[in-house]
Structure formats: structure tokens, C-alpha cells
C-alpha positions in Angstrom: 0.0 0.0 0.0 1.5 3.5 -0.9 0.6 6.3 1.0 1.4 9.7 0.1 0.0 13.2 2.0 -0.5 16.4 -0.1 -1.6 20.0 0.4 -4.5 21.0 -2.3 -4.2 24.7 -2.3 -5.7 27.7 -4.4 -6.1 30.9 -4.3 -9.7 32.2 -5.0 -9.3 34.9 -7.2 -12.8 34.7 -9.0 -15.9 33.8 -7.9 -16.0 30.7 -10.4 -16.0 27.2 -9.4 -13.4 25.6 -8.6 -11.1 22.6 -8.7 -9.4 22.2 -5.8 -8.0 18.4 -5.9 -9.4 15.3 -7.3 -8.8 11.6 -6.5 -6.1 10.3 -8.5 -6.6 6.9 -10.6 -6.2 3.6 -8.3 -6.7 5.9 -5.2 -8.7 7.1 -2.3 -8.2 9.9 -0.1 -8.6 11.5 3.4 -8.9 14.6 3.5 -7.9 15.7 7.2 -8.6 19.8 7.3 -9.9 22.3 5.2 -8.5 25.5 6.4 -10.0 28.8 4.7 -8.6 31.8 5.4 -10.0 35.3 4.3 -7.5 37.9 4.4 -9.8 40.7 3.2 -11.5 43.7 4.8 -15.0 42.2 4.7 -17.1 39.4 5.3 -17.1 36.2 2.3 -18.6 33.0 2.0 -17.3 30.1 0.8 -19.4 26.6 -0.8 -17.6 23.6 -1.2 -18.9 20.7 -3.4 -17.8 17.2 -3.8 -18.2 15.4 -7.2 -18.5 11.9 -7.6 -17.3 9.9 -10.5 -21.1 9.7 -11.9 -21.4 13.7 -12.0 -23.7 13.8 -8.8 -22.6 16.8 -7.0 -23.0 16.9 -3.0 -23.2 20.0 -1.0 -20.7 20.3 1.6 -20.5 23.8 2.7 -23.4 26.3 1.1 -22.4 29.6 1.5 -20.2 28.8 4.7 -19.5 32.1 6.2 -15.6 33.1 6.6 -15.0 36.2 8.7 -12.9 39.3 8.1 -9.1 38.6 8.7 -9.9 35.0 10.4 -9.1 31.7 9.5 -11.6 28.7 9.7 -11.3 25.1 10.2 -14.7 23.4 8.0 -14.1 19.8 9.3 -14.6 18.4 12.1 -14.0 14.6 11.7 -12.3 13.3 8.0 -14.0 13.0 4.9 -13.3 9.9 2.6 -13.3 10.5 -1.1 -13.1 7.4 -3.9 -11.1 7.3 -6.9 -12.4 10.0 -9.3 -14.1 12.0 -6.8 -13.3 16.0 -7.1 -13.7 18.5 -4.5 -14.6 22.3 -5.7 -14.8 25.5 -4.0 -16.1 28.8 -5.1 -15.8 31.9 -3.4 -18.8 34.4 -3.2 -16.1 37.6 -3.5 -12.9 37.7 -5.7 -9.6 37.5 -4.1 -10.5 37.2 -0.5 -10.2 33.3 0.0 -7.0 31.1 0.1 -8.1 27.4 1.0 -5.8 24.9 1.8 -6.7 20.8 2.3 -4.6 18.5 4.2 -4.8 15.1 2.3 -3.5 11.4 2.9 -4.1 9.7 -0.6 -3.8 5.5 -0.1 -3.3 3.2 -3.0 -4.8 0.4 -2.1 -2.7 -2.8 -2.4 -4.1 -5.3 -4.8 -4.3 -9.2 -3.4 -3.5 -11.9 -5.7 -4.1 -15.4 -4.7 
């Protein structure tokens, strides 16, 4: 089994969707924290989808408000994702949001008899 831990970061400099990491091929992934931190003069909110590999998308956060000049844990216990799975976040203000998710990504070992 091959473990590997990442940091999925991005700026938010639009208000678009979008792609902050996706489950690589062969994979599945913990994600351990989602840290958000506005460093802006006002108020934002922040919405955080997860896709599945069948195009379903599942609210995580809707409209998740981030205080001015704070930063703000979103989870509280892990969140699995499968293989394929893509997690997006969308800011409602330009270039006030930096989000940053702590991941362990686990490549199953394949049994052979």
C-alpha cells in the first residue's frame, strides 16, 4: 500500500467554481482539514462541493461564512473520497479566499491469490 500526504491549495481569485484536488486513478483519499482563510476587509462566503465519479454533486459547505481577517477550520471529523471523486470550492467575492486541504491519498494494495 503507498501512502502519500499532499496539500490541495488555491487561491480564490474569481468567484467561479473551482477545482481544488481530485482523486487520483487507483486511489482514495482522506482529507484531514480544510483551512480557509480570508485575508480581506470584509465578510465572504465560501461553498464547497464534492463530485462523484457519476457527475452527482454533494453540498458540503453552502455559503459557509468566513470572517474578516480570520481563518476557519470546515471539518470536524475526516472526509473519505473514492477514486475519481473531485472537490470544488467557489468563493462568493474575488480574491479574498486562500483554501488549503490537508490530504492522505492511499493506494490500495491489490491481493493476488
Amino acid at each position: 500500500m503507498a501512502n502519500s500526504f499532499i496539500n490541495a491549495k488555491t487561491d480564490l481569485t474569481t468567484t467561479d467554481l473551482t477545482t481544488l484536488y481530485t482523486v487520483p486513478s487507483a486511489n482514495v483519499a482522506v482529507v484531514k482539514s480544510i483551512l480557509v482563510s480570508n485575508d480581506a476587509g470584509s465578510s465572504c462566503n465560501i461553498t464547497i462541493t464534492l463530485v462523484d465519479a457519476s457527475s452527482n454533486i454533494f453540498s458540503l459547505f453552502k455559503t459557509k461564512a468566513v470572517d474578516t481577517n480570520t481563518t476557519t477550520e470546515l471539518l470536524t471529523q475526516p472526509l473519505v473520497m473514492e477514486e475519481s471523486e473531485i472537490l470544488k470550492v467557489q468563493a462568493s467575492d474575488a480574491n479574498e479566499l486562500h483554501v488549503i486541504a490537508s490530504i492522505l491519498q492511499v493506494q490500495p494494495r491489490e491481493v493476488t491469490a
